[in-house]
C-alpha positions as CSV (number, residue, x, y, z in Angstrom):
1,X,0.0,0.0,0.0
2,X,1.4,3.3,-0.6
3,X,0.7,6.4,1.7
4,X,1.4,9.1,-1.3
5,X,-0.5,7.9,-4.0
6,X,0.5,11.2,-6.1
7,X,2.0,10.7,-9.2
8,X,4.7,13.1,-10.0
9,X,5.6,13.5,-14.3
10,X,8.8,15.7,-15.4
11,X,8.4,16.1,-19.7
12,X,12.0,17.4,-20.9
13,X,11.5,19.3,-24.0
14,X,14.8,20.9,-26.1
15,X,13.3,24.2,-27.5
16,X,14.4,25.8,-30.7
17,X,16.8,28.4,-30.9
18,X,14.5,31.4,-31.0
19,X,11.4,30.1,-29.3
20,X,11.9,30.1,-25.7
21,X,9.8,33.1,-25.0
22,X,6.9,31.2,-27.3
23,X,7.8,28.0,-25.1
24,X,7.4,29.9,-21.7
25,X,4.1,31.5,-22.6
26,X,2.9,27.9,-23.5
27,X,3.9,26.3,-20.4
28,X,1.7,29.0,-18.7
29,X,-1.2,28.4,-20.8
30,X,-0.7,24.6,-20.0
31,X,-0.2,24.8,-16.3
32,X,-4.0,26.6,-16.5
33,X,-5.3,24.4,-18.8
34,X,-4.1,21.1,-16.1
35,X,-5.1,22.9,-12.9
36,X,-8.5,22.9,-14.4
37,X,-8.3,18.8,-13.8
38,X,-9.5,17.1,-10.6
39,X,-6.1,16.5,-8.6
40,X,-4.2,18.7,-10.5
41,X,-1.3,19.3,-7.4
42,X,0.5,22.0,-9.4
43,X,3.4,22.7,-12.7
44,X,6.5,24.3,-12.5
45,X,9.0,25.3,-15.1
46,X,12.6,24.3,-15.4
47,X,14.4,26.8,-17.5
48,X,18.0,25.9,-18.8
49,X,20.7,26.0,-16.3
50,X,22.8,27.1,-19.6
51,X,22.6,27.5,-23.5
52,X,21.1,24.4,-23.8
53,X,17.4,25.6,-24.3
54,X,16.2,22.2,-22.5
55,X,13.1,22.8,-20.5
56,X,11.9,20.9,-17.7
57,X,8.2,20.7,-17.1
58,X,7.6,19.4,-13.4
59,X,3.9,18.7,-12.6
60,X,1.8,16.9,-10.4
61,X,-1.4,14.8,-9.7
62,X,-3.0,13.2,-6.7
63,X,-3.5,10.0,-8.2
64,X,-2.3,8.0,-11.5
65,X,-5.8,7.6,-12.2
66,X,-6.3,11.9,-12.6
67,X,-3.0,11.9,-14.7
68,X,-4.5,9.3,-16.8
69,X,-7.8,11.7,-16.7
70,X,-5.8,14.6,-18.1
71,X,-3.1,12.5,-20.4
72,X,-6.2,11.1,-21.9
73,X,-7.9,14.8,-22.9
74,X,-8.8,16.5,-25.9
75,X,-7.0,19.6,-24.4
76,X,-4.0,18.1,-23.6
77,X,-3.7,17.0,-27.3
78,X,-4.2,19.8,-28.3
79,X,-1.5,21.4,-26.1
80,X,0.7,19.3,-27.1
81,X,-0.1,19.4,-30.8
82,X,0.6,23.2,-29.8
83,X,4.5,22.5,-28.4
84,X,5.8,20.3,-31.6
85,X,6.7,23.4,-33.5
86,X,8.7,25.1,-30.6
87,X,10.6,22.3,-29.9
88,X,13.0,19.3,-31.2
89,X,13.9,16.5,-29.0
90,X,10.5,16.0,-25.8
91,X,11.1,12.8,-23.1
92,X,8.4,12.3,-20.3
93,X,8.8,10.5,-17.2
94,X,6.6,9.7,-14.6
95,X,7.5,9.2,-10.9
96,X,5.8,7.6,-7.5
97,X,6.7,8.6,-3.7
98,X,10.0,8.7,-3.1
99,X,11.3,8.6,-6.5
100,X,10.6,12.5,-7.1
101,X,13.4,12.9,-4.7
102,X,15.9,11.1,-6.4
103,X,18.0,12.4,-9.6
104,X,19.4,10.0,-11.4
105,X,22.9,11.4,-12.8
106,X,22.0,10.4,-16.3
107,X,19.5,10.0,-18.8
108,X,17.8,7.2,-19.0
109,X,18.4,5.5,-15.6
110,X,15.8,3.7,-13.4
111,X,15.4,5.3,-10.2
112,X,16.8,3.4,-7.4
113,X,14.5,0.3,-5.3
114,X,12.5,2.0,-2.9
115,X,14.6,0.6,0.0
116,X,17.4,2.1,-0.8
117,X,15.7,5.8,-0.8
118,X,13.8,4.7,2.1
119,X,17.2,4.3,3.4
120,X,18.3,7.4,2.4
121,X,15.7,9.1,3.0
122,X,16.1,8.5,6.7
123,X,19.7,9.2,6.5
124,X,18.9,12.8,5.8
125,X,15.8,13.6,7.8
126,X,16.5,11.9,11.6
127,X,19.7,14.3,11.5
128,X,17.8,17.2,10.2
129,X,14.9,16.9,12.7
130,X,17.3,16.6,15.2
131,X,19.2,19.7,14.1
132,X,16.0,21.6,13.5
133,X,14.3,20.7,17.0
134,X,17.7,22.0,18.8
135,X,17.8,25.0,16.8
136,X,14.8,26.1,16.7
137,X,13.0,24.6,19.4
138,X,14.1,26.9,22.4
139,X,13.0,30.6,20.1
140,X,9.2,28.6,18.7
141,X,8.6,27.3,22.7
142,X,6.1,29.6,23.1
143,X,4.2,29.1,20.2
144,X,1.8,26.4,20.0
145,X,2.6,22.9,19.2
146,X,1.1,22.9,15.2
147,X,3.0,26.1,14.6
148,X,6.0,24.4,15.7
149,X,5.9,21.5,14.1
150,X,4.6,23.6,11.3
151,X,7.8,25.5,10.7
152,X,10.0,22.9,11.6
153,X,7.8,20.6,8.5
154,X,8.7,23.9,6.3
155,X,12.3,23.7,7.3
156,X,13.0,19.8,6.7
157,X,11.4,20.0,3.6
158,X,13.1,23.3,2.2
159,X,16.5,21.9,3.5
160,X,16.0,17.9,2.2
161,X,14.9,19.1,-1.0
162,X,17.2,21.7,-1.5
163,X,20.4,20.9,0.0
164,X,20.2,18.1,1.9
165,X,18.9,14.9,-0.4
166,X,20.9,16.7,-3.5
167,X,23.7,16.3,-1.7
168,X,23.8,12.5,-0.5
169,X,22.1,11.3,-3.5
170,X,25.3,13.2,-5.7
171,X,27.5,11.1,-3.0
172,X,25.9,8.0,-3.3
173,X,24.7,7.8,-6.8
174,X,27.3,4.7,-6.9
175,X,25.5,2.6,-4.8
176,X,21.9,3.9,-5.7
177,X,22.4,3.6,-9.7
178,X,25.1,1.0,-9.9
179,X,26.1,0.5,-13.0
180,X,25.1,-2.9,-15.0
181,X,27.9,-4.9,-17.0
């Protein structure tokens, strides 16, 4: 059984030289046009860290079933009818749970079993709550207990998926994606 049954897709698009501003205005037109769907969780963009003019959609829905709901749509067709002319090269991929977390340092690659980023995962967060309760426990004593924990929540989460997990998965990517002879 899985306690997140969100399904998390990230479609890689290479835009043409001299579209990018056409691309960006799409994306925005398609993030409306999904939240528009039942368990439609959100899209964000991923521009280019360089020249490369690749483009990361991120988006999310509550279940595979609503993914499936919107995949399956006259206006998603049409959307992405829309994006063929801006762009050359598109890759989707969906993710489960943990999986979002995890970056695999190539193309192509399977995420890891979900043991070893259940493994990870805990690796990363027991030292963090610890670090966060000690530091910020004795200033958010007064407060009451779901502020607290509400701010510590927004903490952990900023600093595992910011610094933290980016971090130990780059260190362990040799154990999490070994590579196959």
């Amino acid at each position: 059984m899985t306690l997140d049954p969100a399904v998390t897709v990230l479609v890689t698009r290479a835009v043409r030289a001299g579209c990018e501003a056409n691309y960006e205005d799409w994306a925005r037109r398609v993030a409306d046009a999904a939240h528009a769907f039942p368990g439609h969780r959100g899209l964000h963009l991923v521009r280019p860290r360089d020249d490369s003019r690749v483009y990361t959609l991120v988006f999310r829905f509550d279940t595979a079933e609503q993914l499936a709901a919107w995949e399956a749509s006259p206006e998603r067709r049409l959307w992405v009818e829309r994006a063929a002319s801006l762009c050359t090269d598109v890759r989707v991929q969906q993710l489960t749970g943990l999986e979002g977390w995890f970056e695999a340092p190539s193309p192509g690659l399977a995420p890891p079993p979900r043991w070893k980023m259940a493994a990870v995962t805990v690796s990363v967060a027991f030292p963090t709550i610890q670090t966060l309760q000690a530091v910020l426990g004795p200033p958010l004593a007064p407060l009451p207990a779901p502020v607290r924990g509400a701010v510590v929540g927004l903490a952990m989460v900023l600093f595992m998926t910011y610094v933290g997990l980016p971090f130990v998965t780059r260190r362990l990517a040799g154990w999490l994606y070994p590579t196959r002879s």
